[in-house]
C-alpha positions in Angstrom: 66.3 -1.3 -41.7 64.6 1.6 -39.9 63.3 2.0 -36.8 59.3 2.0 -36.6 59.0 4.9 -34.7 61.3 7.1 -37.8 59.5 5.1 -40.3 56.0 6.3 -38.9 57.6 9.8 -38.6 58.8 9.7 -42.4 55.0 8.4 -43.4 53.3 11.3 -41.2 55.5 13.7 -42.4 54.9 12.8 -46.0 51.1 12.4 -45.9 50.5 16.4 -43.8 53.1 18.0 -45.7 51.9 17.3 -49.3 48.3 17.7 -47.9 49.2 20.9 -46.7 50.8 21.6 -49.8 47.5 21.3 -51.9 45.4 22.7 -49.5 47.2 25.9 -48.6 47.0 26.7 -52.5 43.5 26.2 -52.4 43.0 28.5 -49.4 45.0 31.0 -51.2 43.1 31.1 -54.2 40.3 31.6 -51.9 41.2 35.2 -50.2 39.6 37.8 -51.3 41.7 40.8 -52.4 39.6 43.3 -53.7 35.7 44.0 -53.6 34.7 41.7 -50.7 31.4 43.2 -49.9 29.9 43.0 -53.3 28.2 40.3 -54.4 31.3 39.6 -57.1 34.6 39.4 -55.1 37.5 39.2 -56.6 40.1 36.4 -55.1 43.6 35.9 -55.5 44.3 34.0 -58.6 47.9 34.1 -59.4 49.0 30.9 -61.1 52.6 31.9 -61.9 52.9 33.4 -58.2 52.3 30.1 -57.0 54.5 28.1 -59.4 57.2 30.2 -58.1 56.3 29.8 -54.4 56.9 25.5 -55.7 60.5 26.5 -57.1 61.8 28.6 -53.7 60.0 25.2 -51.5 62.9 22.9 -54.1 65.9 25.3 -54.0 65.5 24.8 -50.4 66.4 21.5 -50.9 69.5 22.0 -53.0 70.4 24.3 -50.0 70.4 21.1 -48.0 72.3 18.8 -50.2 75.1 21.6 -50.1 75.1 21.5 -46.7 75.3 17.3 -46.3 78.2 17.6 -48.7 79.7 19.8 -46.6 79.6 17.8 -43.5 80.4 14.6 -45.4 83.5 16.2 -47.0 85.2 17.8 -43.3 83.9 14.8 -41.6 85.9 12.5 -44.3 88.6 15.2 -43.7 89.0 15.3 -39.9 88.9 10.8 -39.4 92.0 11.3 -42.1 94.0 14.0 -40.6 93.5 12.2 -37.3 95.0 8.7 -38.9 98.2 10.4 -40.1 97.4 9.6 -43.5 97.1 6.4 -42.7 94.0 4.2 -42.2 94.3 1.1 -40.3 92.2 -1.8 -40.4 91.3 -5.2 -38.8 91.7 -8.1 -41.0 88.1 -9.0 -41.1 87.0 -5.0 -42.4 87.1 -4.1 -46.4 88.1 -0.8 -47.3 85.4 1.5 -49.1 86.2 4.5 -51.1 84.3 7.0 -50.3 84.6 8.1 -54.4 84.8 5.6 -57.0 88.4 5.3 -58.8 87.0 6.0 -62.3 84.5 9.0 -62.8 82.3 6.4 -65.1 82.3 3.5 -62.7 80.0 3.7 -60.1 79.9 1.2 -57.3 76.7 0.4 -54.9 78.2 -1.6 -51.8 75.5 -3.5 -49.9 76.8 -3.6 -46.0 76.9 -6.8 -44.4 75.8 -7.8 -40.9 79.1 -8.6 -39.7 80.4 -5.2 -41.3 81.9 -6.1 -44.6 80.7 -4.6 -47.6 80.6 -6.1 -51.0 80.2 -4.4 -54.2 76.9 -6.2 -55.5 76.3 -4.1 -58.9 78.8 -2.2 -60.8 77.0 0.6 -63.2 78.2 2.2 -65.9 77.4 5.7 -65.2 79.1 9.3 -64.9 78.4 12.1 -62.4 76.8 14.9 -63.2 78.5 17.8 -62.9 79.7 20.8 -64.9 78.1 21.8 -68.2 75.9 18.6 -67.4 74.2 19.5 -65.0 72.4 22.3 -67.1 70.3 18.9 -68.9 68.0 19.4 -65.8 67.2 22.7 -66.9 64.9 20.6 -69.7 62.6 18.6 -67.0 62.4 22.3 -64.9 61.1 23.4 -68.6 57.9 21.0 -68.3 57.5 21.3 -64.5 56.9 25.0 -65.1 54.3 24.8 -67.7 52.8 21.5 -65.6 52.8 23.6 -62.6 51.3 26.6 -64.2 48.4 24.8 -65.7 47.5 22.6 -62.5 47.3 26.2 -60.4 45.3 27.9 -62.8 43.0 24.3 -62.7 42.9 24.0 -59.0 41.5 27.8 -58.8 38.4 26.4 -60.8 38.3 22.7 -59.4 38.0 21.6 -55.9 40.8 20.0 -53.9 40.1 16.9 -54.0 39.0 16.1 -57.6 42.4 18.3 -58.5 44.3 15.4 -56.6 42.5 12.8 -58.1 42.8 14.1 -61.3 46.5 14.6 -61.0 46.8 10.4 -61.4 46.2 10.5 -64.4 50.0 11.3 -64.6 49.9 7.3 -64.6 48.1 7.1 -68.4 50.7 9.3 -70.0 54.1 7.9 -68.2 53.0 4.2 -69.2 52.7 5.1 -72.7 55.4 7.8 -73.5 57.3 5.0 -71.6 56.6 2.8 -74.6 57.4 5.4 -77.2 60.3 6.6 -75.9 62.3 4.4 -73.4 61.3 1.4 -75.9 59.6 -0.7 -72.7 57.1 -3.6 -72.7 53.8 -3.3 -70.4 52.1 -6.1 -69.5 48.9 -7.1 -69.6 47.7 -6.3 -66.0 49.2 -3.0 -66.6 47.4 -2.5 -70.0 44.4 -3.4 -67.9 45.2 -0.7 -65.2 46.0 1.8 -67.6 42.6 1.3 -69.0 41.0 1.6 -65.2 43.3 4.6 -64.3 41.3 6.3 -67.4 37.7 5.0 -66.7 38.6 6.1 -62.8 39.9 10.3 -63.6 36.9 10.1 -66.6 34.5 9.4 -63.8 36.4 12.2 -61.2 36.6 14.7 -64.0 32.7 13.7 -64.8 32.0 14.6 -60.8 32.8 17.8 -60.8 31.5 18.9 -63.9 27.7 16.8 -64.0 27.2 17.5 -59.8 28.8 20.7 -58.8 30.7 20.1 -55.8 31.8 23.8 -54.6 30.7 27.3 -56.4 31.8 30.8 -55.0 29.2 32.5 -57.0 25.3 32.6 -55.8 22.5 30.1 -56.8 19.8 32.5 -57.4 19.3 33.9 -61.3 20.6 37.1 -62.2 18.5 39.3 -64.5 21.4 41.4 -67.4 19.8 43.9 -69.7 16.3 41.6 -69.7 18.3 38.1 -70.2 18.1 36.0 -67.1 21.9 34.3 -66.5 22.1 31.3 -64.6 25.6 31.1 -62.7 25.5 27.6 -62.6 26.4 27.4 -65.7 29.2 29.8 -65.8 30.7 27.5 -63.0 29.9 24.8 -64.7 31.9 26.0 -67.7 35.0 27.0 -65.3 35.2 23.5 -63.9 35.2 21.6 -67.4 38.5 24.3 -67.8 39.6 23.5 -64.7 39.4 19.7 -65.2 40.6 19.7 -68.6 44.2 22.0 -67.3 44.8 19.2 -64.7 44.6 16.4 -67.2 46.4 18.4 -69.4 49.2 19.2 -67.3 49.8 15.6 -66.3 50.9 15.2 -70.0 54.0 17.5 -69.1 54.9 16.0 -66.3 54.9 12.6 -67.5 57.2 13.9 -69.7 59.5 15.8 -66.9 59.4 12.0 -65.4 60.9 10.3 -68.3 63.2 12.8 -69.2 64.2 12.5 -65.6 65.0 8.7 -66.5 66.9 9.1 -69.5 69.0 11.7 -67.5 69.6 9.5 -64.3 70.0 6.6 -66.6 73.2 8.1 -68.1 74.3 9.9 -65.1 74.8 9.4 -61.2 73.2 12.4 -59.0 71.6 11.8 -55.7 67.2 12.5 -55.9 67.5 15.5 -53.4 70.1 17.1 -55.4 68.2 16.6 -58.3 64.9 18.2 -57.3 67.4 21.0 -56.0 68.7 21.8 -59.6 65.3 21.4 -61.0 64.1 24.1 -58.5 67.0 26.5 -58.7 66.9 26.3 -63.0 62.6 26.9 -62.5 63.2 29.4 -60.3 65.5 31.2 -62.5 63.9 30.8 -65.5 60.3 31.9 -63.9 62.3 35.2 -62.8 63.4 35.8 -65.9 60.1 35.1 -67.6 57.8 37.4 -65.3 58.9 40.9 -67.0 58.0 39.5 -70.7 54.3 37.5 -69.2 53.4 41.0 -68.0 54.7 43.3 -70.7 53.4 41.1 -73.2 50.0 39.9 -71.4 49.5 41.0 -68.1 49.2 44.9 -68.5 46.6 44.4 -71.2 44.4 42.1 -68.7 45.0 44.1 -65.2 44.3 41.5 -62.4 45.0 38.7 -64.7 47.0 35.7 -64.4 49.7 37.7 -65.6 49.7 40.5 -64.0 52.5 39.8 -61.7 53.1 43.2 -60.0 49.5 43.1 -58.9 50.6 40.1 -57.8 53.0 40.7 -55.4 51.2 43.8 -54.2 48.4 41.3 -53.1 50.9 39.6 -50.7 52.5 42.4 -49.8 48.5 44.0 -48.8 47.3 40.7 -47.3 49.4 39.0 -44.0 47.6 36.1 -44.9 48.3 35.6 -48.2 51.9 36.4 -47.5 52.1 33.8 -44.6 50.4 31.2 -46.6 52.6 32.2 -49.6 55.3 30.9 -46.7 53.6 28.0 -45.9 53.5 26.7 -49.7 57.1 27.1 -49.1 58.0 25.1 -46.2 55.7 22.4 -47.4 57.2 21.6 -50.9 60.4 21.8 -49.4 59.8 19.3 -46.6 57.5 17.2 -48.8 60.4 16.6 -51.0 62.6 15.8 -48.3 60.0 13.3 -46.8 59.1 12.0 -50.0 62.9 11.2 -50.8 63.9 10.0 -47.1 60.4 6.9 -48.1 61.3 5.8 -51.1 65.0 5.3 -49.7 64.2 3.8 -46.3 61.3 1.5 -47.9 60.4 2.1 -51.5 58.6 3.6 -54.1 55.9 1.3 -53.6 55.3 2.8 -50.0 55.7 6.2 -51.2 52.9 6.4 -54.0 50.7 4.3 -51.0 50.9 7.6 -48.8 50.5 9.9 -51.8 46.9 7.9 -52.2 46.4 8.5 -48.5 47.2 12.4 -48.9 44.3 12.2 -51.3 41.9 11.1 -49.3 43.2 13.2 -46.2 42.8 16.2 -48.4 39.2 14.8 -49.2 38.1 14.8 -45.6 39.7 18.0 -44.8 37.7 19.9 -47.8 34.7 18.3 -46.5 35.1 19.5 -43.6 36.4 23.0 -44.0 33.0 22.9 -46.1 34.5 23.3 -49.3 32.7 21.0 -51.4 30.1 18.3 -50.1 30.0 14.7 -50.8 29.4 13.3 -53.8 29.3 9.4 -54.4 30.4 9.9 -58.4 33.6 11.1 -56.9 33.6 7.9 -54.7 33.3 5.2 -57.5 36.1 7.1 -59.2 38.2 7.7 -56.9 38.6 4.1 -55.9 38.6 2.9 -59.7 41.6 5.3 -59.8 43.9 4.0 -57.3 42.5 0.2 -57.7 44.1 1.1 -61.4 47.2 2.5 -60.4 48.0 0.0 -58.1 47.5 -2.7 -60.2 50.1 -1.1 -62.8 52.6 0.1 -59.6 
Protein backbone atom coordinates (compact mmCIF):
# COMPACT_ATOMS: atom_id res chain seq x y z
CA UNK A 1 0.00 0.00 0.00
CA UNK A 2 1.31 3.49 -0.66
CA UNK A 3 2.36 5.98 1.45
CA UNK A 4 -0.18 9.05 2.02
CA UNK A 5 2.09 11.52 1.34
CA UNK A 6 2.85 9.74 -2.60
CA UNK A 7 -0.74 8.97 -2.80
CA UNK A 8 -1.69 12.72 -2.28
CA UNK A 9 1.19 13.61 -4.71
CA UNK A 10 -0.25 11.02 -7.43
CA UNK A 11 -3.91 12.70 -6.81
CA UNK A 12 -2.44 16.47 -7.13
CA UNK A 13 -0.48 15.59 -9.86
CA UNK A 14 -3.35 14.07 -11.75
CA UNK A 15 -6.06 16.66 -10.93
CA UNK A 16 -3.37 20.15 -12.18
CA UNK A 17 -1.99 18.30 -14.96
CA UNK A 18 -5.21 17.30 -16.89
CA UNK A 19 -6.58 20.82 -15.78
CA UNK A 20 -3.81 22.30 -17.29
CA UNK A 21 -4.12 20.20 -20.14
CA UNK A 22 -7.70 21.59 -20.99
CA UNK A 23 -7.03 24.91 -20.10
CA UNK A 24 -3.82 25.69 -21.89
CA UNK A 25 -5.80 24.55 -25.17
CA UNK A 26 -8.34 26.90 -24.39
CA UNK A 27 -5.87 29.76 -23.80
CA UNK A 28 -4.33 28.88 -27.05
CA UNK A 29 -7.33 29.11 -29.03
CA UNK A 30 -7.62 32.34 -27.51
CA UNK A 31 -4.39 34.34 -28.85
CA UNK A 32 -4.82 36.51 -31.34
CA UNK A 33 -2.62 36.01 -34.42
CA UNK A 34 -3.62 38.41 -36.88
CA UNK A 35 -5.83 41.71 -36.89
CA UNK A 36 -5.91 42.36 -33.13
CA UNK A 37 -6.90 45.98 -33.22
CA UNK A 38 -9.99 45.57 -35.35
CA UNK A 39 -13.08 44.88 -34.04
CA UNK A 40 -12.80 41.11 -35.76
CA UNK A 41 -9.55 39.44 -34.58
CA UNK A 42 -8.56 36.53 -35.80
CA UNK A 43 -7.32 33.73 -33.03
CA UNK A 44 -5.45 30.71 -33.39
CA UNK A 45 -7.60 27.94 -34.31
CA UNK A 46 -5.64 24.97 -35.34
CA UNK A 47 -7.49 21.77 -34.41
CA UNK A 48 -4.99 19.31 -36.09
CA UNK A 49 -1.98 21.44 -34.58
CA UNK A 50 -3.23 20.67 -31.31
CA UNK A 51 -4.09 16.96 -31.84
CA UNK A 52 -0.51 16.62 -32.73
CA UNK A 53 0.78 18.55 -29.69
CA UNK A 54 -1.61 15.27 -27.66
CA UNK A 55 0.47 12.61 -29.78
CA UNK A 56 4.28 14.18 -28.97
CA UNK A 57 2.74 14.63 -24.77
CA UNK A 58 2.15 10.20 -25.34
CA UNK A 59 5.31 9.35 -27.29
CA UNK A 60 6.87 10.85 -24.42
CA UNK A 61 5.63 8.24 -22.48
CA UNK A 62 6.70 5.33 -24.62
CA UNK A 63 10.17 7.12 -24.24
CA UNK A 64 9.75 6.26 -20.60
CA UNK A 65 8.69 2.67 -20.75
CA UNK A 66 11.93 2.20 -22.97
CA UNK A 67 13.80 3.59 -20.48
CA UNK A 68 12.25 1.34 -17.29
CA UNK A 69 12.90 -1.58 -19.54
CA UNK A 70 16.15 -0.66 -19.74
CA UNK A 71 16.98 -0.39 -16.08
CA UNK A 72 14.90 -3.43 -15.29
CA UNK A 73 16.76 -5.59 -17.88
CA UNK A 74 20.77 -4.44 -16.60
CA UNK A 75 19.46 -4.38 -13.16
CA UNK A 76 18.18 -8.17 -13.69
CA UNK A 77 21.56 -8.44 -15.37
CA UNK A 78 24.13 -7.15 -12.86
CA UNK A 79 22.15 -9.20 -9.32
CA UNK A 80 22.90 -12.37 -11.92
CA UNK A 81 26.40 -11.73 -12.98
CA UNK A 82 27.10 -10.97 -9.31
CA UNK A 83 25.55 -14.64 -8.09
CA UNK A 84 27.81 -16.58 -10.60
CA UNK A 85 24.92 -17.87 -12.31
CA UNK A 86 23.66 -18.97 -9.47
CA UNK A 87 20.86 -17.66 -7.26
CA UNK A 88 20.66 -18.76 -3.70
CA UNK A 89 17.81 -18.83 -1.58
CA UNK A 90 16.59 -19.30 2.01
CA UNK A 91 14.13 -22.05 2.52
CA UNK A 92 11.31 -19.93 3.42
CA UNK A 93 11.71 -17.56 -0.15
CA UNK A 94 9.88 -18.77 -3.60
CA UNK A 95 11.68 -18.13 -6.68
CA UNK A 96 9.83 -15.68 -9.27
CA UNK A 97 10.74 -15.52 -12.86
CA UNK A 98 11.06 -12.38 -13.82
CA UNK A 99 9.40 -13.80 -17.51
CA UNK A 100 6.88 -16.40 -17.64
CA UNK A 101 8.14 -19.85 -19.12
CA UNK A 102 5.51 -19.94 -21.95
CA UNK A 103 4.93 -16.77 -24.09
CA UNK A 104 0.93 -17.45 -23.71
CA UNK A 105 0.94 -18.01 -19.93
CA UNK A 106 0.99 -15.09 -17.93
CA UNK A 107 1.36 -15.28 -14.26
CA UNK A 108 0.17 -12.33 -11.65
CA UNK A 109 2.00 -13.14 -8.27
CA UNK A 110 0.45 -11.44 -5.24
CA UNK A 111 3.43 -10.78 -2.56
CA UNK A 112 2.93 -11.86 0.75
CA UNK A 113 3.78 -10.18 4.02
CA UNK A 114 6.28 -12.54 5.09
CA UNK A 115 7.84 -12.26 1.47
CA UNK A 116 6.53 -15.31 -0.36
CA UNK A 117 4.69 -14.90 -3.42
CA UNK A 118 1.96 -17.00 -4.74
CA UNK A 119 0.66 -17.11 -8.13
CA UNK A 120 -3.15 -16.18 -7.52
CA UNK A 121 -4.51 -16.04 -11.32
CA UNK A 122 -2.95 -17.66 -14.23
CA UNK A 123 -4.29 -15.86 -17.64
CA UNK A 124 -4.24 -17.04 -20.86
CA UNK A 125 -2.68 -14.31 -22.78
CA UNK A 126 0.31 -13.45 -25.18
CA UNK A 127 2.61 -10.42 -25.28
CA UNK A 128 2.39 -8.09 -27.72
CA UNK A 129 5.06 -7.70 -29.70
CA UNK A 130 6.15 -7.76 -33.30
CA UNK A 131 3.67 -7.42 -36.15
CA UNK A 132 1.11 -7.17 -33.20
CA UNK A 133 1.84 -4.46 -31.92
CA UNK A 134 0.68 -2.51 -35.16
CA UNK A 135 -3.30 -3.57 -33.86
CA UNK A 136 -2.86 -0.28 -31.67
CA UNK A 137 -2.47 1.63 -34.69
CA UNK A 138 -6.58 1.04 -34.96
CA UNK A 139 -7.57 2.77 -31.44
CA UNK A 140 -4.74 5.75 -32.50
CA UNK A 141 -7.18 5.74 -35.73
CA UNK A 142 -10.26 6.92 -33.46
CA UNK A 143 -8.22 8.97 -31.04
CA UNK A 144 -7.21 11.19 -33.97
CA UNK A 145 -10.56 11.82 -35.38
CA UNK A 146 -11.93 12.11 -31.35
CA UNK A 147 -9.20 14.48 -30.79
CA UNK A 148 -9.69 16.51 -33.78
CA UNK A 149 -13.38 17.05 -33.27
CA UNK A 150 -13.09 17.88 -29.42
CA UNK A 151 -10.43 20.83 -30.47
CA UNK A 152 -12.31 22.13 -33.11
CA UNK A 153 -15.45 21.96 -30.30
CA UNK A 154 -13.61 23.45 -27.44
CA UNK A 155 -12.56 26.61 -29.79
CA UNK A 156 -16.48 27.30 -29.92
CA UNK A 157 -17.48 25.95 -26.31
CA UNK A 158 -16.21 27.03 -23.03
CA UNK A 159 -13.90 24.98 -20.84
CA UNK A 160 -15.93 23.80 -18.56
CA UNK A 161 -19.06 22.72 -20.49
CA UNK A 162 -16.37 20.97 -23.03
CA UNK A 163 -15.37 18.85 -19.83
CA UNK A 164 -18.62 18.18 -18.90
CA UNK A 165 -19.66 17.28 -22.06
CA UNK A 166 -16.77 14.95 -22.63
CA UNK A 167 -18.85 12.31 -20.01
CA UNK A 168 -20.90 11.53 -22.15
CA UNK A 169 -18.05 9.14 -23.31
CA UNK A 170 -19.99 7.00 -20.42
CA UNK A 171 -23.52 6.70 -22.77
CA UNK A 172 -21.60 5.23 -25.78
CA UNK A 173 -18.99 2.80 -23.91
CA UNK A 174 -22.07 1.20 -21.86
CA UNK A 175 -23.83 0.40 -24.90
CA UNK A 176 -21.25 -0.45 -27.68
CA UNK A 177 -20.19 -2.53 -24.55
CA UNK A 178 -23.35 -4.46 -25.09
CA UNK A 179 -23.15 -4.78 -28.80
CA UNK A 180 -19.84 -5.71 -29.07
CA UNK A 181 -18.13 -7.25 -25.95
CA UNK A 182 -21.62 -9.19 -25.48
CA UNK A 183 -21.95 -7.76 -21.62
CA UNK A 184 -24.96 -7.47 -19.24
CA UNK A 185 -25.70 -3.90 -17.52
CA UNK A 186 -27.71 -3.77 -14.71
CA UNK A 187 -30.37 -1.99 -13.81
CA UNK A 188 -28.70 0.80 -11.68
CA UNK A 189 -26.53 1.17 -14.56
CA UNK A 190 -29.35 1.41 -17.11
CA UNK A 191 -30.64 3.94 -14.69
CA UNK A 192 -27.27 5.97 -14.78
CA UNK A 193 -26.92 5.71 -18.23
CA UNK A 194 -30.24 7.36 -18.49
CA UNK A 195 -29.02 10.28 -15.90
CA UNK A 196 -25.51 10.58 -17.69
CA UNK A 197 -27.88 11.63 -20.78
CA UNK A 198 -30.49 13.94 -19.05
CA UNK A 199 -27.07 15.45 -17.17
CA UNK A 200 -24.70 16.41 -20.78
CA UNK A 201 -28.55 17.29 -22.39
CA UNK A 202 -28.82 19.84 -19.71
CA UNK A 203 -24.79 21.04 -19.97
CA UNK A 204 -25.08 21.05 -23.78
CA UNK A 205 -28.62 23.08 -23.24
CA UNK A 206 -26.35 25.66 -20.98
CA UNK A 207 -24.27 26.79 -23.23
CA UNK A 208 -26.41 27.07 -26.12
CA UNK A 209 -29.99 28.67 -24.28
CA UNK A 210 -27.61 31.13 -21.74
CA UNK A 211 -24.41 32.18 -23.46
CA UNK A 212 -21.76 31.66 -21.12
CA UNK A 213 -18.59 33.33 -22.98
CA UNK A 214 -18.70 35.29 -26.53
CA UNK A 215 -15.50 36.91 -28.14
CA UNK A 216 -17.60 38.92 -30.54
CA UNK A 217 -19.48 42.32 -29.31
CA UNK A 218 -23.11 42.58 -27.95
CA UNK A 219 -24.11 45.69 -29.80
CA UNK A 220 -26.01 45.08 -33.44
CA UNK A 221 -24.11 45.48 -36.47
CA UNK A 222 -25.78 47.22 -39.40
CA UNK A 223 -24.51 45.11 -43.22
CA UNK A 224 -25.74 46.57 -46.40
CA UNK A 225 -29.19 47.93 -44.43
CA UNK A 226 -29.81 44.41 -42.57
CA UNK A 227 -29.11 44.68 -38.89
CA UNK A 228 -27.04 41.23 -37.63
CA UNK A 229 -27.28 40.32 -34.30
CA UNK A 230 -23.93 38.44 -33.18
CA UNK A 231 -25.59 36.64 -30.61
CA UNK A 232 -26.86 34.64 -32.81
CA UNK A 233 -23.89 33.78 -34.75
CA UNK A 234 -22.38 32.60 -31.37
CA UNK A 235 -25.14 31.04 -30.60
CA UNK A 236 -25.00 28.96 -33.80
CA UNK A 237 -20.99 28.24 -33.11
CA UNK A 238 -21.80 26.81 -29.69
CA UNK A 239 -24.68 24.35 -30.89
CA UNK A 240 -21.37 23.19 -33.37
CA UNK A 241 -19.25 23.21 -30.74
CA UNK A 242 -21.48 21.16 -28.38
CA UNK A 243 -22.60 18.87 -30.95
CA UNK A 244 -18.35 17.98 -32.05
CA UNK A 245 -17.83 17.10 -28.31
CA UNK A 246 -20.79 14.71 -28.06
CA UNK A 247 -19.85 13.49 -31.20
CA UNK A 248 -16.37 12.79 -30.66
CA UNK A 249 -17.13 10.86 -27.50
CA UNK A 250 -18.72 8.23 -29.89
CA UNK A 251 -15.04 7.56 -31.19
CA UNK A 252 -13.56 7.31 -28.26
CA UNK A 253 -15.83 5.01 -26.75
CA UNK A 254 -14.90 3.04 -29.48
CA UNK A 255 -10.86 3.58 -29.08
CA UNK A 256 -11.87 2.20 -25.37
CA UNK A 257 -13.34 -1.04 -26.32
CA UNK A 258 -11.13 -1.72 -29.01
CA UNK A 259 -8.54 -1.09 -26.38
CA UNK A 260 -10.28 -4.12 -24.37
CA UNK A 261 -10.55 -6.51 -26.97
CA UNK A 262 -6.78 -5.87 -27.63
CA UNK A 263 -5.62 -6.18 -23.88
CA UNK A 264 -8.02 -8.88 -23.55
CA UNK A 265 -6.08 -11.12 -25.96
CA UNK A 266 -2.73 -9.71 -25.28
CA UNK A 267 -0.42 -8.72 -22.25
CA UNK A 268 1.22 -4.96 -22.59
CA UNK A 269 1.74 -2.78 -19.71
CA UNK A 270 -0.97 0.81 -19.82
CA UNK A 271 2.11 3.14 -20.19
CA UNK A 272 3.48 1.28 -22.99
CA UNK A 273 0.25 1.20 -24.52
CA UNK A 274 -0.62 4.83 -24.55
CA UNK A 275 3.15 5.11 -25.86
CA UNK A 276 2.34 3.02 -29.11
CA UNK A 277 -0.98 4.78 -29.40
CA UNK A 278 0.92 8.13 -29.40
CA UNK A 279 3.93 7.21 -31.54
CA UNK A 280 1.27 5.38 -34.41
CA UNK A 281 -0.97 9.08 -34.05
CA UNK A 282 1.83 10.82 -34.35
CA UNK A 283 2.97 9.18 -37.35
CA UNK A 284 -0.04 8.95 -39.03
CA UNK A 285 -0.97 12.84 -38.31
CA UNK A 286 2.56 13.63 -40.06
CA UNK A 287 1.79 11.75 -42.76
CA UNK A 288 -1.74 13.09 -43.11
CA UNK A 289 -0.85 16.97 -42.84
CA UNK A 290 0.54 17.42 -46.67
CA UNK A 291 -2.80 15.71 -48.12
CA UNK A 292 -5.44 18.02 -45.32
CA UNK A 293 -3.69 21.07 -46.79
CA UNK A 294 -3.17 20.17 -50.46
CA UNK A 295 -6.56 18.96 -50.54
CA UNK A 296 -8.40 21.53 -48.10
CA UNK A 297 -6.32 23.84 -46.51
CA UNK A 298 -4.86 26.00 -49.45
CA UNK A 299 -8.41 26.49 -50.70
CA UNK A 300 -9.54 28.02 -47.10
CA UNK A 301 -6.26 30.04 -46.09
CA UNK A 302 -6.32 30.31 -42.24
CA UNK A 303 -8.49 27.35 -41.98
CA UNK A 304 -8.40 24.41 -39.84
CA UNK A 305 -6.27 22.97 -42.38
CA UNK A 306 -4.11 25.13 -43.25
CA UNK A 307 -1.21 23.72 -41.46
CA UNK A 308 1.78 25.78 -42.69
CA UNK A 309 -0.08 28.81 -41.42
CA UNK A 310 -0.12 26.89 -38.67
CA UNK A 311 3.14 26.43 -37.71
CA UNK A 312 4.11 29.86 -38.82
CA UNK A 313 1.69 31.14 -36.01
CA UNK A 314 3.89 29.35 -33.36
CA UNK A 315 6.82 30.07 -34.81
CA UNK A 316 5.46 34.21 -34.86
CA UNK A 317 3.98 34.04 -31.29
CA UNK A 318 6.52 32.95 -28.08
CA UNK A 319 3.37 32.37 -26.45
CA UNK A 320 1.76 30.17 -28.53
CA UNK A 321 4.93 28.20 -28.98
CA UNK A 322 5.48 27.93 -25.14
CA UNK A 323 1.94 26.98 -24.59
CA UNK A 324 2.16 24.60 -27.62
CA UNK A 325 5.07 23.13 -24.98
CA UNK A 326 2.94 23.19 -22.10
CA UNK A 327 0.09 20.99 -23.93
CA UNK A 328 3.07 18.76 -24.20
CA UNK A 329 4.41 18.31 -20.77
CA UNK A 330 0.87 18.07 -19.52
CA UNK A 331 -0.52 15.02 -21.58
CA UNK A 332 2.61 13.45 -21.02
CA UNK A 333 2.61 13.65 -17.25
CA UNK A 334 -1.21 13.38 -17.06
CA UNK A 335 -0.75 9.97 -18.50
CA UNK A 336 1.87 9.04 -16.20
CA UNK A 337 -0.25 10.27 -13.15
CA UNK A 338 -3.27 8.91 -14.39
CA UNK A 339 -1.54 5.31 -14.83
CA UNK A 340 0.69 5.55 -11.50
CA UNK A 341 -3.69 6.02 -9.68
CA UNK A 342 -5.33 3.51 -11.08
CA UNK A 343 -2.32 1.14 -10.14
CA UNK A 344 -1.60 2.35 -6.59
CA UNK A 345 -5.55 2.57 -5.83
CA UNK A 346 -7.93 2.02 -8.71
CA UNK A 347 -9.88 3.07 -11.37
CA UNK A 348 -12.51 4.03 -9.12
CA UNK A 349 -10.21 6.78 -7.56
CA UNK A 350 -9.01 7.79 -10.81
CA UNK A 351 -12.38 8.80 -12.61
CA UNK A 352 -13.18 10.53 -8.83
CA UNK A 353 -10.10 13.08 -9.59
CA UNK A 354 -11.02 13.32 -13.27
CA UNK A 355 -14.59 14.78 -11.81
CA UNK A 356 -12.57 16.97 -9.56
CA UNK A 357 -10.44 18.34 -12.59
CA UNK A 358 -13.79 19.35 -13.91
CA UNK A 359 -14.80 21.39 -11.41
CA UNK A 360 -11.15 22.80 -10.92
CA UNK A 361 -11.30 23.79 -14.49
CA UNK A 362 -14.84 25.35 -13.68
CA UNK A 363 -13.51 27.67 -11.03
CA UNK A 364 -10.44 28.55 -12.81
CA UNK A 365 -12.59 29.79 -16.08
CA UNK A 366 -14.64 31.66 -13.73
CA UNK A 367 -12.10 33.23 -12.58
CA UNK A 368 -9.83 33.99 -15.44
CA UNK A 369 -13.33 35.56 -16.48
CA UNK A 370 -13.95 33.30 -19.25
CA UNK A 371 -17.45 32.55 -18.84
CA UNK A 372 -19.75 33.53 -15.81
CA UNK A 373 -21.93 31.39 -13.73
CA UNK A 374 -24.69 29.78 -14.84
CA UNK A 375 -26.98 27.55 -12.51
CA UNK A 376 -28.30 25.36 -15.76
CA UNK A 377 -24.74 24.29 -15.91
CA UNK A 378 -24.94 23.45 -12.12
CA UNK A 379 -28.04 21.12 -12.15
CA UNK A 380 -26.26 19.32 -15.00
CA UNK A 381 -23.24 19.09 -14.01
CA UNK A 382 -24.14 17.29 -10.87
CA UNK A 383 -26.83 15.09 -12.67
CA UNK A 384 -23.78 14.12 -14.81
CA UNK A 385 -21.46 12.74 -12.35
CA UNK A 386 -24.38 11.60 -9.79
CA UNK A 387 -24.95 9.33 -13.19
CA UNK A 388 -21.63 8.24 -13.82
CA UNK A 389 -21.05 7.28 -10.49
CA UNK A 390 -23.79 5.29 -10.06
CA UNK A 391 -22.79 3.14 -13.35
CA UNK A 392 -18.81 3.30 -12.17
Amino acid sequence: MPSAQYTIFLATGMLITGACNTLLNKLQDKQCVKDCDTPNPQNFEQPVIQTLNMFMGETCCLIVCFVIQYYIKSTYVRVDSSDNGFNEHDNNETDVPLHPSHDNDINIYNSEPNGDAQIIESINKTVLSGKATLLLWLPSILDICGTTLMNTGLIYVAASVYQMLRGAVVIFTGFFSVMFLKRRLSKSQWVALFLVMIGVSIVGMSNIIVKSHSNKPVNEEIDNGYHINPLNFVTSQNVLGVAMVILAQIFTAFQFILEEKIMSRYEVSPLKTVGLEGFFGLFTVLAAIPFLYLFIGRYHPGGFFDIPNGFSQIINHVSIFFISIGCICSIAFFNWFGLSVTNALSATSRSTIDTCRTVLIWMISLYLGWETFNWYQVLGFLVLIYGTFIFN
